[in-house]
mmCIF entry with sequence, helices, sheets and N, C-alpha, C, O atoms, coordinates in Angstrom:
data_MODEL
# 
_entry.id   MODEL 
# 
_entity.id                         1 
_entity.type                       polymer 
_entity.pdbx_number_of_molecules   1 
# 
_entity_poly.entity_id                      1 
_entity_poly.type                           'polypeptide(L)' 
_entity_poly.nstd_linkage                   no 
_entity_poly.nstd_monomer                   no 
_entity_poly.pdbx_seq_one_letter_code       
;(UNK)(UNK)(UNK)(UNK)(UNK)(UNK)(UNK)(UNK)(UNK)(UNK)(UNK)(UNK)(UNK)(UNK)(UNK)(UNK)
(UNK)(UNK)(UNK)(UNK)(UNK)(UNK)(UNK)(UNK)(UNK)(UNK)(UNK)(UNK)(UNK)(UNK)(UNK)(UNK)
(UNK)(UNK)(UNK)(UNK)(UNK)(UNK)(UNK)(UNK)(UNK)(UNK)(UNK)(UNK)(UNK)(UNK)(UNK)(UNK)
(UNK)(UNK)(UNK)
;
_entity_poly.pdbx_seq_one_letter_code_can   XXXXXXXXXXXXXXXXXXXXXXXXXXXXXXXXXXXXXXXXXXXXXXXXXXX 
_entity_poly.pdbx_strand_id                 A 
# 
loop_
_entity_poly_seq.entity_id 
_entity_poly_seq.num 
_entity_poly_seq.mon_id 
_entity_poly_seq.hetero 
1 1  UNK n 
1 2  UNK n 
1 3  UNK n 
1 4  UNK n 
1 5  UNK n 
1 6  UNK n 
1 7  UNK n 
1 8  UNK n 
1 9  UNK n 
1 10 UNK n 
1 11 UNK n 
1 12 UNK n 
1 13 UNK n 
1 14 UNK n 
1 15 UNK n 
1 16 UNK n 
1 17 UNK n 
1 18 UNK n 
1 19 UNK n 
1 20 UNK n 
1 21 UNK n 
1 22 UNK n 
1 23 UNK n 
1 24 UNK n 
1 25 UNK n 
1 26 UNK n 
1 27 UNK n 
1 28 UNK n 
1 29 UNK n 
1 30 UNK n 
1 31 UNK n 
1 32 UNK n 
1 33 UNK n 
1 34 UNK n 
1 35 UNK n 
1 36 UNK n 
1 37 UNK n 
1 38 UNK n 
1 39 UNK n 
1 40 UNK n 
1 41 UNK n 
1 42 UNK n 
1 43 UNK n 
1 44 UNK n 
1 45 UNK n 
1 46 UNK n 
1 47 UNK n 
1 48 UNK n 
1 49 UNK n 
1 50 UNK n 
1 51 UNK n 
# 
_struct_asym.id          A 
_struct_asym.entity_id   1 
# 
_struct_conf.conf_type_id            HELX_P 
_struct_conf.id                      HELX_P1 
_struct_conf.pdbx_PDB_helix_id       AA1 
_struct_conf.beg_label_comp_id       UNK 
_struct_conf.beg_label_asym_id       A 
_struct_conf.beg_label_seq_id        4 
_struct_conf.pdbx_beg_PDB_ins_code   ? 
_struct_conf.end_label_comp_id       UNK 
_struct_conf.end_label_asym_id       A 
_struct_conf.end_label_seq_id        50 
_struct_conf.pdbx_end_PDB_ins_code   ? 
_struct_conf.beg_auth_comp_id        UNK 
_struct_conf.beg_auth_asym_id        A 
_struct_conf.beg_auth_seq_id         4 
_struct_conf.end_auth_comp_id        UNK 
_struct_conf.end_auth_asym_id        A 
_struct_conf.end_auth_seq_id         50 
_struct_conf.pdbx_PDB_helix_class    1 
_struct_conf.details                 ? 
_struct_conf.pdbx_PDB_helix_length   47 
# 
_struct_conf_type.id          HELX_P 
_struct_conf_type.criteria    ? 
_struct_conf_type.reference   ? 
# 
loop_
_atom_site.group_PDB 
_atom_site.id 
_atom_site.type_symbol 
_atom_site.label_atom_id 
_atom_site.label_alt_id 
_atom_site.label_comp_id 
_atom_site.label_asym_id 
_atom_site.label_entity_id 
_atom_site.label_seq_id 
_atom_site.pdbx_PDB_ins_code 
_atom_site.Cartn_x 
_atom_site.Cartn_y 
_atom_site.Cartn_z 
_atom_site.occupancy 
_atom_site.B_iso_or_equiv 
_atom_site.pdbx_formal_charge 
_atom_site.auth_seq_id 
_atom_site.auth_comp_id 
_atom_site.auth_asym_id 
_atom_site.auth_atom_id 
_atom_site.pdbx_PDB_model_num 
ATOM 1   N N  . UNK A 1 1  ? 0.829  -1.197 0.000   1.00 0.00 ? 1  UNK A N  1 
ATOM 2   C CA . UNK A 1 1  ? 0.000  0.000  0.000   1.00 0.00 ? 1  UNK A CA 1 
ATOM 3   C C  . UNK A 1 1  ? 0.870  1.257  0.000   1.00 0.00 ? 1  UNK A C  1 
ATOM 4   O O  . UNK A 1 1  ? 0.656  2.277  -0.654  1.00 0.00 ? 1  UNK A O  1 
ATOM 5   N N  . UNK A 1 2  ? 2.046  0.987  0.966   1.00 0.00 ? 2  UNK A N  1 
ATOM 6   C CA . UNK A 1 2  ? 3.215  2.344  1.101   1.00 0.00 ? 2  UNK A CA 1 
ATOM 7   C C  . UNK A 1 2  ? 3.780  2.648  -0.571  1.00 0.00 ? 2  UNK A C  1 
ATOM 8   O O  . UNK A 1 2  ? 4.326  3.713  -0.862  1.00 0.00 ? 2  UNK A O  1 
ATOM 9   N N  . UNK A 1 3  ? 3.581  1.692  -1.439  1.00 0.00 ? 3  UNK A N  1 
ATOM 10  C CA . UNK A 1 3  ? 4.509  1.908  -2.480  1.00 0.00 ? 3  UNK A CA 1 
ATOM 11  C C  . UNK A 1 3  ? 2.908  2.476  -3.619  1.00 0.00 ? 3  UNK A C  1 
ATOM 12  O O  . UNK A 1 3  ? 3.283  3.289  -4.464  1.00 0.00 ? 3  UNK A O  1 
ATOM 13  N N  . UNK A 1 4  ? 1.840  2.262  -3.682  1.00 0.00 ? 4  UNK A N  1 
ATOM 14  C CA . UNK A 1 4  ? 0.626  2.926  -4.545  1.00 0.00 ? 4  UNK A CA 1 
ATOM 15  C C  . UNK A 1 4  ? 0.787  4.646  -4.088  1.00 0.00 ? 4  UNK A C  1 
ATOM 16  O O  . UNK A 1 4  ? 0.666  5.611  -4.843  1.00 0.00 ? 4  UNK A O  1 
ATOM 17  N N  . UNK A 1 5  ? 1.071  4.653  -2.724  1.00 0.00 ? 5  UNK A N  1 
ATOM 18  C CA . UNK A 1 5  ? 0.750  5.789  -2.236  1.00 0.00 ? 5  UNK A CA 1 
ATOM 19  C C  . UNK A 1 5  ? 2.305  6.913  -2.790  1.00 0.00 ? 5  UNK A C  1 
ATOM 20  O O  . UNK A 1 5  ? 2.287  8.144  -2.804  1.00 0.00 ? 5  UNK A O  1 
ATOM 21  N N  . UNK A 1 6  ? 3.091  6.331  -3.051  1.00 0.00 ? 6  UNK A N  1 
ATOM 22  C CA . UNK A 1 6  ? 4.236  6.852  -3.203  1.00 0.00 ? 6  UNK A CA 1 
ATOM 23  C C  . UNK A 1 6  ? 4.549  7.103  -5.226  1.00 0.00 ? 6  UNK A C  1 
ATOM 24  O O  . UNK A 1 6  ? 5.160  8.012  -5.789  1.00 0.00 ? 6  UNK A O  1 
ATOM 25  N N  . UNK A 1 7  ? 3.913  6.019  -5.761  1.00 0.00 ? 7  UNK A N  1 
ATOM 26  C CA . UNK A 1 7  ? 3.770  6.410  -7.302  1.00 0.00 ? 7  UNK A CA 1 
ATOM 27  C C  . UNK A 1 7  ? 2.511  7.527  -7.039  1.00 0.00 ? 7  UNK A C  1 
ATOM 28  O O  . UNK A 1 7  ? 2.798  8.629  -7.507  1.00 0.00 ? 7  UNK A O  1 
ATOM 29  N N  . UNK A 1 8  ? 1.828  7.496  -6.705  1.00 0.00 ? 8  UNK A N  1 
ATOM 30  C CA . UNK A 1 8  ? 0.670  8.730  -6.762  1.00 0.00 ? 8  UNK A CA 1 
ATOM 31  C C  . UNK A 1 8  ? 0.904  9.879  -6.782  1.00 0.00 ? 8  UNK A C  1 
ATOM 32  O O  . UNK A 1 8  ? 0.577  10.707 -7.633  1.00 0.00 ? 8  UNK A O  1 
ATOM 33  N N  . UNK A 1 9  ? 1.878  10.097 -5.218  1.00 0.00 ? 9  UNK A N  1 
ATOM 34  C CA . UNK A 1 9  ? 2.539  11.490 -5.111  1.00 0.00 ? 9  UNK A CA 1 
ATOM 35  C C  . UNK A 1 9  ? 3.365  11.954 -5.994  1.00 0.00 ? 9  UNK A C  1 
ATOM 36  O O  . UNK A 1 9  ? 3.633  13.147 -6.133  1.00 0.00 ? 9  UNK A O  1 
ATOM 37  N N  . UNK A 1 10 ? 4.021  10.618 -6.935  1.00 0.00 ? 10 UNK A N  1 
ATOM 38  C CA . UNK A 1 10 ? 5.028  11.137 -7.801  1.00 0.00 ? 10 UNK A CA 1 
ATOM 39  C C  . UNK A 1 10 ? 3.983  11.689 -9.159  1.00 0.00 ? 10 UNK A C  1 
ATOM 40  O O  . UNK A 1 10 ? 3.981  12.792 -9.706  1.00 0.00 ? 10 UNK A O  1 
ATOM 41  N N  . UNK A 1 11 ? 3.389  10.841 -9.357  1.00 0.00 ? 11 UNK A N  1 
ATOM 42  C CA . UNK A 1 11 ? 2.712  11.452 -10.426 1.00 0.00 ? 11 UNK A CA 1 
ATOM 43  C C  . UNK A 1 11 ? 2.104  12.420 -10.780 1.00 0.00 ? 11 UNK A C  1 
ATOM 44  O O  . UNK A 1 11 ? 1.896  12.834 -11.920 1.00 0.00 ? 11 UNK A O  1 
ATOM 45  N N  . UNK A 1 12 ? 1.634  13.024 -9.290  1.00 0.00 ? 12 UNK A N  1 
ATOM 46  C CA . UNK A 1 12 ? 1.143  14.498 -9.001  1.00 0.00 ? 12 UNK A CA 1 
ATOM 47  C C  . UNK A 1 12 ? 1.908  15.512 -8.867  1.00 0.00 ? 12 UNK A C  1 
ATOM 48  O O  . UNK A 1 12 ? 1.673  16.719 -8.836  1.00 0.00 ? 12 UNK A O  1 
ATOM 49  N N  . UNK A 1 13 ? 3.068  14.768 -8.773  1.00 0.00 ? 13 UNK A N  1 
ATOM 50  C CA . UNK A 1 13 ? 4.370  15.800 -8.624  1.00 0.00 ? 13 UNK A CA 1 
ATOM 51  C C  . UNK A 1 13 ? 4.861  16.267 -10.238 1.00 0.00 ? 13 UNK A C  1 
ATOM 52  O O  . UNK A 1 13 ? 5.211  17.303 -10.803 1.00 0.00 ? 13 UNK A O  1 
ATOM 53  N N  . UNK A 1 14 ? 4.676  15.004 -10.543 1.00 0.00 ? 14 UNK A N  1 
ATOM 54  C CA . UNK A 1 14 ? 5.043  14.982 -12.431 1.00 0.00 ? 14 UNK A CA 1 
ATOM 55  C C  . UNK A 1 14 ? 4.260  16.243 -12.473 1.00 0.00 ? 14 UNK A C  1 
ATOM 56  O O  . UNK A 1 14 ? 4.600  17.413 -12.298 1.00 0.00 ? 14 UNK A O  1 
ATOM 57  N N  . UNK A 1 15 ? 3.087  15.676 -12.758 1.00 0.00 ? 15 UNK A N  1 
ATOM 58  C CA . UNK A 1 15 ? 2.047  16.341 -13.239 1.00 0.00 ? 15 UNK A CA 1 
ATOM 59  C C  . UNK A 1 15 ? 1.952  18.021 -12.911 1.00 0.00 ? 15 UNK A C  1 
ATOM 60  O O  . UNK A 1 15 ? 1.505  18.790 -13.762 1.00 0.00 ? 15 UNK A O  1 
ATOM 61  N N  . UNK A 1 16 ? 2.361  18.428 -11.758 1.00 0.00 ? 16 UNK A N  1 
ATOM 62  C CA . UNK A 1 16 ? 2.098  19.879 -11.491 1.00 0.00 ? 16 UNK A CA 1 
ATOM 63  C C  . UNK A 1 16 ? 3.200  20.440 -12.197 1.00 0.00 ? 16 UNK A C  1 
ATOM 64  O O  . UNK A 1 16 ? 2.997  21.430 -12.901 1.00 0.00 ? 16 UNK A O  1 
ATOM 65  N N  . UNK A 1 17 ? 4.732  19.774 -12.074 1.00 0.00 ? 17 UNK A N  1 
ATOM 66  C CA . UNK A 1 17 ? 6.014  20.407 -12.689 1.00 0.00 ? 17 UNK A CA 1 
ATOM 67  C C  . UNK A 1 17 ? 5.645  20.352 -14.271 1.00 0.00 ? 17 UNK A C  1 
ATOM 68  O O  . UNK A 1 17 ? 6.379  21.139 -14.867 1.00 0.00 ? 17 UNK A O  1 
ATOM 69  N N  . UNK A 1 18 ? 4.747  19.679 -15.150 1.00 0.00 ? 18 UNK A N  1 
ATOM 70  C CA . UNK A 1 18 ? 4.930  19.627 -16.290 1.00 0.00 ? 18 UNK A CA 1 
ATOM 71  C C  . UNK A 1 18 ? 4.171  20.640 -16.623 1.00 0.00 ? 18 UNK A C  1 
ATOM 72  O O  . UNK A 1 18 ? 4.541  21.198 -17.656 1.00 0.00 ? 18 UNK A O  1 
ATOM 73  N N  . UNK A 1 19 ? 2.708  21.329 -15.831 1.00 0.00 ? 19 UNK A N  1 
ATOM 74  C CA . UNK A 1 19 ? 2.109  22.090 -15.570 1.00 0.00 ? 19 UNK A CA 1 
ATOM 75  C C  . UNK A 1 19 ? 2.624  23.603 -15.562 1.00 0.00 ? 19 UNK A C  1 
ATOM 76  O O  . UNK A 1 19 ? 2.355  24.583 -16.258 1.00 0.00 ? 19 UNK A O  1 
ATOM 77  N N  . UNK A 1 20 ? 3.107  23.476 -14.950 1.00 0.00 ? 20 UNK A N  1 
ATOM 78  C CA . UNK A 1 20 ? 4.193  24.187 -14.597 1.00 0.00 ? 20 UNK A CA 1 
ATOM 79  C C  . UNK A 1 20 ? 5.346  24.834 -15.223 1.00 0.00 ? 20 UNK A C  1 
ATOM 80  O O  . UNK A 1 20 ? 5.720  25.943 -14.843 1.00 0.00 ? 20 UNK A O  1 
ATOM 81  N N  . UNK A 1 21 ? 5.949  24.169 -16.202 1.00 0.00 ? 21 UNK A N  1 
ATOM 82  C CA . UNK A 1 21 ? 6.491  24.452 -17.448 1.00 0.00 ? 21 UNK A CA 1 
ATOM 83  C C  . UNK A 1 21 ? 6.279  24.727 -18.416 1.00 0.00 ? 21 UNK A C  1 
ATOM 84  O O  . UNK A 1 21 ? 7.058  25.214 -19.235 1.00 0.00 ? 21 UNK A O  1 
ATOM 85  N N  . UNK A 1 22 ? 4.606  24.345 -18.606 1.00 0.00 ? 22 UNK A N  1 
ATOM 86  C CA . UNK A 1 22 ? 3.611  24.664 -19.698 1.00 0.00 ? 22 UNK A CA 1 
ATOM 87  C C  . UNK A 1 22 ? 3.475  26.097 -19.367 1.00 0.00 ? 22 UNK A C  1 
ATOM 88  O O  . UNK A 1 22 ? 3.793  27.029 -20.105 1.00 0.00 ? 22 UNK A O  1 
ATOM 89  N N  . UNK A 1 23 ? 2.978  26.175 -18.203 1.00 0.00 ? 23 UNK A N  1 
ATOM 90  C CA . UNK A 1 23 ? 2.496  28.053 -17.927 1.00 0.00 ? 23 UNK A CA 1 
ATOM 91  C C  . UNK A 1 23 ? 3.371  28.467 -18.107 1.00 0.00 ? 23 UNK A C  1 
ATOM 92  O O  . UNK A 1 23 ? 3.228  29.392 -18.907 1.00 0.00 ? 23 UNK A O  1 
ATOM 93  N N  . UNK A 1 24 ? 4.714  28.286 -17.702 1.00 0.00 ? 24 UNK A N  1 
ATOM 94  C CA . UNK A 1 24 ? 6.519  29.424 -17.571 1.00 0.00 ? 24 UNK A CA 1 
ATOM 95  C C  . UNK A 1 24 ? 6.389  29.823 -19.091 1.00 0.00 ? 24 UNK A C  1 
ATOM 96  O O  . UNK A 1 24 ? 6.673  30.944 -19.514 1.00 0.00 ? 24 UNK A O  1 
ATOM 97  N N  . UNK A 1 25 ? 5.931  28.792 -19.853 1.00 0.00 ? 25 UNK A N  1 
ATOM 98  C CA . UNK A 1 25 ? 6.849  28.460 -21.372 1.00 0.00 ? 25 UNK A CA 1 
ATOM 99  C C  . UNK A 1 25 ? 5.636  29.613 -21.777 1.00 0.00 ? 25 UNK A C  1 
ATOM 100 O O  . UNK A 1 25 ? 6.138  30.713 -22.008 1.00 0.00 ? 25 UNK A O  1 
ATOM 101 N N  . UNK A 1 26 ? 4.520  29.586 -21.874 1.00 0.00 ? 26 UNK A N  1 
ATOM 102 C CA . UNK A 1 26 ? 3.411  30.655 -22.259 1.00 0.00 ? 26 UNK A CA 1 
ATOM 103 C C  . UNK A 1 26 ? 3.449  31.810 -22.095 1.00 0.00 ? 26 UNK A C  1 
ATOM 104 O O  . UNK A 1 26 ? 3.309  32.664 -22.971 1.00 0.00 ? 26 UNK A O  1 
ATOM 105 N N  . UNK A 1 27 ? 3.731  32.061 -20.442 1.00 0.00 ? 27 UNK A N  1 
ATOM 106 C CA . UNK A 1 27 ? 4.236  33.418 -19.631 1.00 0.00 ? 27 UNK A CA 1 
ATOM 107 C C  . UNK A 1 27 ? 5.306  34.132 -20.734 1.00 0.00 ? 27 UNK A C  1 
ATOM 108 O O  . UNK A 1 27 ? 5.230  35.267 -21.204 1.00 0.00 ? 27 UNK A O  1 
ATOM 109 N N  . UNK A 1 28 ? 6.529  32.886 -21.043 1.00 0.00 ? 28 UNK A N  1 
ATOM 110 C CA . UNK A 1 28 ? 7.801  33.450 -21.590 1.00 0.00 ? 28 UNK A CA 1 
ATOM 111 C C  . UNK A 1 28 ? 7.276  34.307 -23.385 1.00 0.00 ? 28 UNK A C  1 
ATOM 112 O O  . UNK A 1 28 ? 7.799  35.278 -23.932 1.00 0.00 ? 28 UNK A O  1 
ATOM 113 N N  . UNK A 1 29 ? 6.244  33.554 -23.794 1.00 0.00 ? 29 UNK A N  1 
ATOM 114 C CA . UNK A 1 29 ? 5.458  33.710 -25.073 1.00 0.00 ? 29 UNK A CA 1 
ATOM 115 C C  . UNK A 1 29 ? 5.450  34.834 -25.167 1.00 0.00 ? 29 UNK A C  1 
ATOM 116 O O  . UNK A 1 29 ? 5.971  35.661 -25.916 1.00 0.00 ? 29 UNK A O  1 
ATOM 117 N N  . UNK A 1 30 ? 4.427  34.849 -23.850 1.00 0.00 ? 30 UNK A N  1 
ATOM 118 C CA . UNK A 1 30 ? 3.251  36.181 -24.034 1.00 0.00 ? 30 UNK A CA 1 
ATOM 119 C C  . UNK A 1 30 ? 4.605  37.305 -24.113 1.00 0.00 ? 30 UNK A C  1 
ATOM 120 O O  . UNK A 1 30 ? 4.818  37.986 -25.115 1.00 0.00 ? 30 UNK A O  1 
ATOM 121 N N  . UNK A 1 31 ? 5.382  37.350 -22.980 1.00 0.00 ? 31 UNK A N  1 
ATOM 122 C CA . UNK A 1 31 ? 6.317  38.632 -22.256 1.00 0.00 ? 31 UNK A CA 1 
ATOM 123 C C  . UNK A 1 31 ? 6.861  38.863 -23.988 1.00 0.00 ? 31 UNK A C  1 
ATOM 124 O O  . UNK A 1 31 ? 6.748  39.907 -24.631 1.00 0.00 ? 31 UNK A O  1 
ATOM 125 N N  . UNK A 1 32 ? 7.502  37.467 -24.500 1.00 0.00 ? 32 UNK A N  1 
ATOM 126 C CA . UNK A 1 32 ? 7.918  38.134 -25.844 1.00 0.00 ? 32 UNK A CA 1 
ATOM 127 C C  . UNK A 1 32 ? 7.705  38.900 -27.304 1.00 0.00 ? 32 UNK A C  1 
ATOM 128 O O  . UNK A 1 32 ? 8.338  39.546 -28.139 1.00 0.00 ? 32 UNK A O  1 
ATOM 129 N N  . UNK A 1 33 ? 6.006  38.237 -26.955 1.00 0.00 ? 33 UNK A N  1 
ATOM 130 C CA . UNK A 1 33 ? 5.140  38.988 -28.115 1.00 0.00 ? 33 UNK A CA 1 
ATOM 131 C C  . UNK A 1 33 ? 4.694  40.242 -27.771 1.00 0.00 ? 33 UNK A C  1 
ATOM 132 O O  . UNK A 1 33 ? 4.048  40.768 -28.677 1.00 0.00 ? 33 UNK A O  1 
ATOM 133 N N  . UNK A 1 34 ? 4.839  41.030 -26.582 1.00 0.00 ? 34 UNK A N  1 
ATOM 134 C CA . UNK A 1 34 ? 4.788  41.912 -25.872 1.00 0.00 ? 34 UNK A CA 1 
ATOM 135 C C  . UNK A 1 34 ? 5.900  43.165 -26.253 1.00 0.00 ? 34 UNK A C  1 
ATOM 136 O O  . UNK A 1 34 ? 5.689  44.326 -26.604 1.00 0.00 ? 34 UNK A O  1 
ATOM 137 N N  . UNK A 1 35 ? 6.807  42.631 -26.094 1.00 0.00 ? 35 UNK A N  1 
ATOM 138 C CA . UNK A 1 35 ? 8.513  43.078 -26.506 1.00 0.00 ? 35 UNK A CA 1 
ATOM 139 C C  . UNK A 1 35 ? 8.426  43.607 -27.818 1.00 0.00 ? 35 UNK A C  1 
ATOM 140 O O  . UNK A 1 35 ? 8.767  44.765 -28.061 1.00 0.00 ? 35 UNK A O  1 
ATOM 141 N N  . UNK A 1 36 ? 7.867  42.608 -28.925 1.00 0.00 ? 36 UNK A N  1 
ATOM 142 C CA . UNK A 1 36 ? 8.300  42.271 -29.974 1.00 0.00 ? 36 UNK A CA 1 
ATOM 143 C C  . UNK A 1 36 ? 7.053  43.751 -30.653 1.00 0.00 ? 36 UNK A C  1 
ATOM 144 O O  . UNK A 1 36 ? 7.430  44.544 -31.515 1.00 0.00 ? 36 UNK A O  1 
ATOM 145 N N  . UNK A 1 37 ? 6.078  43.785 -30.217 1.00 0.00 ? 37 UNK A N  1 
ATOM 146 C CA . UNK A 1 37 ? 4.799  44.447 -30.890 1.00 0.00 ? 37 UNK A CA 1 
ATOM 147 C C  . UNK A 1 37 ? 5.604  46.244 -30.060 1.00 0.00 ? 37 UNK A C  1 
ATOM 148 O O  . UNK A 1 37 ? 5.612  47.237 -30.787 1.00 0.00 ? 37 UNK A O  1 
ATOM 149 N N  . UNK A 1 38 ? 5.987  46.315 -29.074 1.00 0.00 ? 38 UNK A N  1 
ATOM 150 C CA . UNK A 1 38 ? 6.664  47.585 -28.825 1.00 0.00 ? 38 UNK A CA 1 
ATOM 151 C C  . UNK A 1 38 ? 7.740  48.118 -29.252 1.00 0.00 ? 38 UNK A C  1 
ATOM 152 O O  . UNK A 1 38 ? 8.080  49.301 -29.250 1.00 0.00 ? 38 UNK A O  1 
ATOM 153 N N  . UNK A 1 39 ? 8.444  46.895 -29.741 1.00 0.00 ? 39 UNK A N  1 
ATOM 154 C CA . UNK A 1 39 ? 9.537  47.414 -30.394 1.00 0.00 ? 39 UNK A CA 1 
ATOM 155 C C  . UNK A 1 39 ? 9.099  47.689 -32.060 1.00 0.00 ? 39 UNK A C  1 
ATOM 156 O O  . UNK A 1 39 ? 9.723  48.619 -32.572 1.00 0.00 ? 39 UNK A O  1 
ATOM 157 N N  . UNK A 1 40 ? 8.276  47.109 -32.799 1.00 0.00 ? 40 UNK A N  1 
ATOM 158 C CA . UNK A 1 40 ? 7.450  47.351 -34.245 1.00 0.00 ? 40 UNK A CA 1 
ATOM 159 C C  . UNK A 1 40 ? 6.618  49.084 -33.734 1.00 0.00 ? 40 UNK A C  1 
ATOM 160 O O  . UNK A 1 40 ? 6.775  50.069 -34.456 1.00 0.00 ? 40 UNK A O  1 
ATOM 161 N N  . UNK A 1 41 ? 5.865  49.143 -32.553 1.00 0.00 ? 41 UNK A N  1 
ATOM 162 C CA . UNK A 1 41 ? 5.611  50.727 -32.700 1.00 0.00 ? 41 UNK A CA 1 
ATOM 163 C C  . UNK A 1 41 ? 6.115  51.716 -32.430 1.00 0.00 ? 41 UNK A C  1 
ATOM 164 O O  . UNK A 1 41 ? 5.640  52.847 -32.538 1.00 0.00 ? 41 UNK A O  1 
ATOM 165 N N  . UNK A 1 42 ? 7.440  51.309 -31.935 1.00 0.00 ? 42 UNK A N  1 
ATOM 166 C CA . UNK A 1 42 ? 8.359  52.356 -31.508 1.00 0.00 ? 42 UNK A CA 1 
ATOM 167 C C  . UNK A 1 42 ? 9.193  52.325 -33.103 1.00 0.00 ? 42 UNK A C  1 
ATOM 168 O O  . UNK A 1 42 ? 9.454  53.454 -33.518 1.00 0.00 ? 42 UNK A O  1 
ATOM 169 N N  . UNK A 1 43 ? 9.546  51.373 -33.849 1.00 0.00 ? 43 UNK A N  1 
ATOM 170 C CA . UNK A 1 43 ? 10.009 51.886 -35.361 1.00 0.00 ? 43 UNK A CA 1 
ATOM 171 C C  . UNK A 1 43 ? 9.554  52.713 -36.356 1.00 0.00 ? 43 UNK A C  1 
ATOM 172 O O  . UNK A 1 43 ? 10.057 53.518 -37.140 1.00 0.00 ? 43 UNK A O  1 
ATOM 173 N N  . UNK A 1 44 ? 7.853  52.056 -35.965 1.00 0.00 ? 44 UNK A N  1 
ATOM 174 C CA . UNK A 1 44 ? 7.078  52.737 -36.870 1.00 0.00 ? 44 UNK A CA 1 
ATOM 175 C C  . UNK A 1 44 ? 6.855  54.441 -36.178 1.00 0.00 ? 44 UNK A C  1 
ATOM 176 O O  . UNK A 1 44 ? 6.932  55.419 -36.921 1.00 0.00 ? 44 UNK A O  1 
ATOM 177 N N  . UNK A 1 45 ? 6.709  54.511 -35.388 1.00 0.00 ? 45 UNK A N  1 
ATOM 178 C CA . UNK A 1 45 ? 6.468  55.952 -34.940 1.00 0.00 ? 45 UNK A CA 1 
ATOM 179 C C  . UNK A 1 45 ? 7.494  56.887 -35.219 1.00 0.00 ? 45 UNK A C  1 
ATOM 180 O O  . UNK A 1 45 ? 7.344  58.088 -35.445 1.00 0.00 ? 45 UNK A O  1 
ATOM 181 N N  . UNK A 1 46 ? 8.980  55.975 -35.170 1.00 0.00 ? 46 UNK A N  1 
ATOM 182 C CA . UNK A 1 46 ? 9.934  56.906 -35.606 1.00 0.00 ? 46 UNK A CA 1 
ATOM 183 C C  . UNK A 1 46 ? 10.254 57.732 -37.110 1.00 0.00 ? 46 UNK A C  1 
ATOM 184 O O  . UNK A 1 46 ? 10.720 58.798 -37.510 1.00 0.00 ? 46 UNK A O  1 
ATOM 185 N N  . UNK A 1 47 ? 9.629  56.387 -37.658 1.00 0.00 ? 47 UNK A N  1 
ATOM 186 C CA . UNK A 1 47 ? 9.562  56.046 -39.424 1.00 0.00 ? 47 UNK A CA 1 
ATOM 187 C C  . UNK A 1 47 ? 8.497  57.196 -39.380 1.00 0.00 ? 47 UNK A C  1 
ATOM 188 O O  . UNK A 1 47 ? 8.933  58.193 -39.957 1.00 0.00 ? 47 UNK A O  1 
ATOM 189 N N  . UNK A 1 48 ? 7.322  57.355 -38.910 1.00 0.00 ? 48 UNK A N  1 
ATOM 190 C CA . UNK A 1 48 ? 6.244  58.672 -39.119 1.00 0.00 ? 48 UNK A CA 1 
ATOM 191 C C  . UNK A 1 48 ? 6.462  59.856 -39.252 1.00 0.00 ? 48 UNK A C  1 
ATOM 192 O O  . UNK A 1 48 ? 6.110  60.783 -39.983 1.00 0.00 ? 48 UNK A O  1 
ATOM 193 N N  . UNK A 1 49 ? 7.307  59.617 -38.162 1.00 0.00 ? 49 UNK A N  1 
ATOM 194 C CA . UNK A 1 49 ? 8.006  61.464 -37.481 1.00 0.00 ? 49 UNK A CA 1 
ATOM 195 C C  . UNK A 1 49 ? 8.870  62.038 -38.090 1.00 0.00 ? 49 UNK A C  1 
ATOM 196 O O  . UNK A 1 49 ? 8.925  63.260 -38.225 1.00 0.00 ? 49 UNK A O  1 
ATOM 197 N N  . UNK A 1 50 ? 9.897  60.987 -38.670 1.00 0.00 ? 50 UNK A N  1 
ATOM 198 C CA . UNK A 1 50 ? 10.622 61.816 -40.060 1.00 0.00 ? 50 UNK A CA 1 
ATOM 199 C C  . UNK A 1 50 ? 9.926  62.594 -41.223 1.00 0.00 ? 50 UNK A C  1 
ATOM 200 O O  . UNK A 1 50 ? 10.429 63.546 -41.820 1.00 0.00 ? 50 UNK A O  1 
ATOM 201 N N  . UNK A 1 51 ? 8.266  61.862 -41.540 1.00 0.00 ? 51 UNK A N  1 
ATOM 202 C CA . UNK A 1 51 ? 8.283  62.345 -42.624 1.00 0.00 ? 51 UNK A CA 1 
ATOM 203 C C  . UNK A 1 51 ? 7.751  63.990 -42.528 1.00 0.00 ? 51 UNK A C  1 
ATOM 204 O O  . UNK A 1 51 ? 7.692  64.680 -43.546 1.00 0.00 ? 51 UNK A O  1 
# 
């Protein structure tokens, strides 16, 4: 019974860390598509202001 109870915890353990890496890896997404769209309106605004 000590050893069901001990794959369980592991698997819940799996399970939250893989969880877990899923959200980081999304978080890391989002922060970069974030970056990426401020740095495109800060070109373009510059590109405006010249003309």
């Amino acid at each position: 019974m000590v050893h069901l109870s001990v794959a369980i915890g592991r698997f819940f353990e799996a399970l939250l860390w893989a969880l877990a890496r899923g959200v980081g890896m999304m978080a890391g997404w989002a922060l970069l598509a974030v970056v990426a769209v401020a740095v495109v309106v800060a070109v373009v605004r510059r590109v405006l202001r010249r003309r």
